[in-house]
C-alpha positions as CSV (number, residue, x, y, z in Angstrom):
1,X,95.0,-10.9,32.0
2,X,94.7,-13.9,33.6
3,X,91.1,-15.4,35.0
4,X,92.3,-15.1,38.1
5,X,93.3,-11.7,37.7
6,X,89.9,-10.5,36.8
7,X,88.2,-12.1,39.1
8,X,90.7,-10.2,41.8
9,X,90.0,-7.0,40.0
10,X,86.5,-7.5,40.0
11,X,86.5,-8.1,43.5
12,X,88.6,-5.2,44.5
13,X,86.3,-3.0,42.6
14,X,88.9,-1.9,39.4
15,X,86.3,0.0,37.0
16,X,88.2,-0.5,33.8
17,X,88.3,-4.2,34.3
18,X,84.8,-4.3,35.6
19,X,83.4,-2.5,32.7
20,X,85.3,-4.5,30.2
21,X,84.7,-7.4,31.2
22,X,80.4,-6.8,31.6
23,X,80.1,-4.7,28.4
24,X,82.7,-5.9,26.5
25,X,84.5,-9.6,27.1
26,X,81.2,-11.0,28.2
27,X,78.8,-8.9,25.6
28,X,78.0,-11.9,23.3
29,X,77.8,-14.7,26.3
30,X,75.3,-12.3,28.0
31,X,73.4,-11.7,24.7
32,X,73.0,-15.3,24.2
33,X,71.7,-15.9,27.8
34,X,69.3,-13.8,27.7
35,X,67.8,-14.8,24.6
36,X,68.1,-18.4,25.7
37,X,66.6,-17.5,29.3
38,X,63.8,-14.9,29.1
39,X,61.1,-15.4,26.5
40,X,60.7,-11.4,26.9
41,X,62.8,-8.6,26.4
42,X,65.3,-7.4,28.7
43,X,67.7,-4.5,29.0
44,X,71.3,-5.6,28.8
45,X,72.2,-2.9,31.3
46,X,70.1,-4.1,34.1
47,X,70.4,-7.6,33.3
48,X,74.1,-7.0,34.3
49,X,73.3,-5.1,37.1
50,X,71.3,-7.3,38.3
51,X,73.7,-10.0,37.7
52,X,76.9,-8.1,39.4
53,X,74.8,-7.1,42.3
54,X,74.2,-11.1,42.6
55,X,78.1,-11.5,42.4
56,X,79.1,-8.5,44.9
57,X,77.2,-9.8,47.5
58,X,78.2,-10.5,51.0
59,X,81.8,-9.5,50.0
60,X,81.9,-11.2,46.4
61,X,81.4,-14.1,47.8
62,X,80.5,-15.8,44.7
63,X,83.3,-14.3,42.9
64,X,85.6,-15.6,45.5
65,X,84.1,-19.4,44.9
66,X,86.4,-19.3,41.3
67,X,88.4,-22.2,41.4
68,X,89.8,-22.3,37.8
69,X,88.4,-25.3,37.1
70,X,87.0,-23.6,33.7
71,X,87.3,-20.7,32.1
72,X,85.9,-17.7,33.9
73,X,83.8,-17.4,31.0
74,X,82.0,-21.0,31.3
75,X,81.9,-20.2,34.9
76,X,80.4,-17.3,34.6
77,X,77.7,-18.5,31.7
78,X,76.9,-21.5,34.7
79,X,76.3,-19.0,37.5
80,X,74.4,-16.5,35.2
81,X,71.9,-19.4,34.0
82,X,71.1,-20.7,37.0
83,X,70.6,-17.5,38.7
84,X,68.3,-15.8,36.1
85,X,66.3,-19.1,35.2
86,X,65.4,-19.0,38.8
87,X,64.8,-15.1,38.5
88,X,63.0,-15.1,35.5
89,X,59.8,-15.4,36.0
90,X,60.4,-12.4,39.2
91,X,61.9,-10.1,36.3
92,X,58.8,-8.2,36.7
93,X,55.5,-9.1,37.8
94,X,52.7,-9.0,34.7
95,X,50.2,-10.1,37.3
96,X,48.9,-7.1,37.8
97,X,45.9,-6.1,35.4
98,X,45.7,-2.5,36.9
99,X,45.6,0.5,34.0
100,X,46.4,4.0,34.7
101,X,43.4,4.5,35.0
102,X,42.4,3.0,38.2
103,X,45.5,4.6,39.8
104,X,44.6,6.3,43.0
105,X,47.3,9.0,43.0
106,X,45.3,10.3,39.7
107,X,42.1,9.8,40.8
108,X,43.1,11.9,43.7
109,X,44.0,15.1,41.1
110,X,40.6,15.0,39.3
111,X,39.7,18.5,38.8
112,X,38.4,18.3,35.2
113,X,37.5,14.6,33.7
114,X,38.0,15.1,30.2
115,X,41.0,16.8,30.3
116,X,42.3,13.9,32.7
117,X,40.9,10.9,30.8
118,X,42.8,12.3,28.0
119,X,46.0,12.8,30.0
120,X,45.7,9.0,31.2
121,X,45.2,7.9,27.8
122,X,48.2,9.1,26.8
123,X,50.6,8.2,29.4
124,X,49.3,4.5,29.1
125,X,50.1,5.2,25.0
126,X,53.5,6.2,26.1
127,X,53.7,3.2,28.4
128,X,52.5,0.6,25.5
129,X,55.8,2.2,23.3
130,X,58.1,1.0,26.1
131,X,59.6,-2.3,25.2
132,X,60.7,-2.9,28.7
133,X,57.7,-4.1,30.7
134,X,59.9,-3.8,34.2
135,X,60.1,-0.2,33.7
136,X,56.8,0.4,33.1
137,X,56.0,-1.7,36.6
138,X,58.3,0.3,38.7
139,X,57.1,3.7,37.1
140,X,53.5,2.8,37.4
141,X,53.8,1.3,41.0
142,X,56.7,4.0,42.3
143,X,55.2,7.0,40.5
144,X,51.7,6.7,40.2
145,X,51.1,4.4,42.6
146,X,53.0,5.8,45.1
147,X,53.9,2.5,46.4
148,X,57.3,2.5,48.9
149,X,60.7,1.4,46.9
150,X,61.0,-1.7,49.5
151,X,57.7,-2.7,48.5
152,X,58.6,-2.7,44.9
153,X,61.6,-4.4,45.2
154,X,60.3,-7.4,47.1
155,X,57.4,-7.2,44.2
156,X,60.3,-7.6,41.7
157,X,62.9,-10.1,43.4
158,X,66.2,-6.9,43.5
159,X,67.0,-4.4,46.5
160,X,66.3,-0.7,47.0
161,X,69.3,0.3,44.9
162,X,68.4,-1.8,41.9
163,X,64.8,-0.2,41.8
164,X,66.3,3.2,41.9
165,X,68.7,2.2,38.7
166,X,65.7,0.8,37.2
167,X,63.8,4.0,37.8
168,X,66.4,6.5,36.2
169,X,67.0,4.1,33.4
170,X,62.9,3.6,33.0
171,X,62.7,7.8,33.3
172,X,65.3,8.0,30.5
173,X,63.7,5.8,28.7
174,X,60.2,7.5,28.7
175,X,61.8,10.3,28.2
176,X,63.5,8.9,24.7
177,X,60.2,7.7,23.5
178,X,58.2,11.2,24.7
179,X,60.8,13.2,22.6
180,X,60.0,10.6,19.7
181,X,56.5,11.5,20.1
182,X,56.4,14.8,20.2
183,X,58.7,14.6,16.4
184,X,56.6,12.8,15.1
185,X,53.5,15.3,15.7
186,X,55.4,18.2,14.6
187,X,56.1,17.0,11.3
């Protein structure tokens, strides 16, 4: 396939060639960014949503801007640099020094405080286990906080869709590491 023809695929949506080409062809490229841009870790899968939502938009314009001047692979590395250097540092917010346990949806459900105190104790264990500090933001400002999904995505730079992808993949996630937890006690 030529550049131009993914580039037309990608823009006409083609789900082979648009999987292939984020989690396969490009793979190693977007490895390397992201070691190069973040000084944190970041999940591959939403740093290429996050990137192909960035493409799509307004009708791919982007996408449409290939010229073949270069590969679509140095192209792409250009456009993906500039955009998450500029992003980086809106990857998630780690201004916020609020713990669990000054959230106000759990305060709210205080019926017995030791049982509680333990509870919030171990959800913010669960939350230290999760190598992905976004997903601990948007569960802790979505879930506990009860803050609006528009809120939190102007908080963290995406739309409303990406903060819903974020959340199932941050639920799964928890989930993984929950499961984990609960092995290692039985044993």
């Amino acid at each position: 396939m030529t550049d131009q023809q993914i580039i037309d695929a990608l823009i006409a949506r083609d789900e082979q060639v648009t999987k292939q080409f984020f989690f396969g062809s490009c793979r190693p490229l977007f490895l390397s960014i992201i070691r190069y841009v973040f000084s944190y870790e970041v999940d591959y899968d939403e740093f290429v949503n996050e990137f192909y939502l960035y493409l799509m938009e307004n009708d791919a314009h982007r996408l449409r801007k290939f010229q073949g001047r270069s590969t679509i692979y140095q192209w792409i590395k250009v456009i993906a640099i500039r955009y998450f250097i500029l992003k980086r540092d809106n990857m998630i917010d780690t201004k916020s020094k609020e713990t669990l346990l000054d959230s106000p949806v759990l305060q709210k459900r205080v019926v017995d405080a030791e049982p509680m105190q333990t509870a919030k104790i171990d959800i913010e264990h669960l939350f230290s286990l999760m190598p992905n500090r976004r997903y601990v933001y948007v569960l802790r400002r979505l879930i506990l906080q009860g803050a609006e999904p528009k809120v939190v995505a102007e908080e963290i730079g995406t739309n409303v869709d990406n903060v819903y992808n974020i959340k199932k993949r941050a639920l799964a996630a928890l989930t993984d590491i929950v499961f984990k937890e609960v092995e290692k006690y039985e044993k």
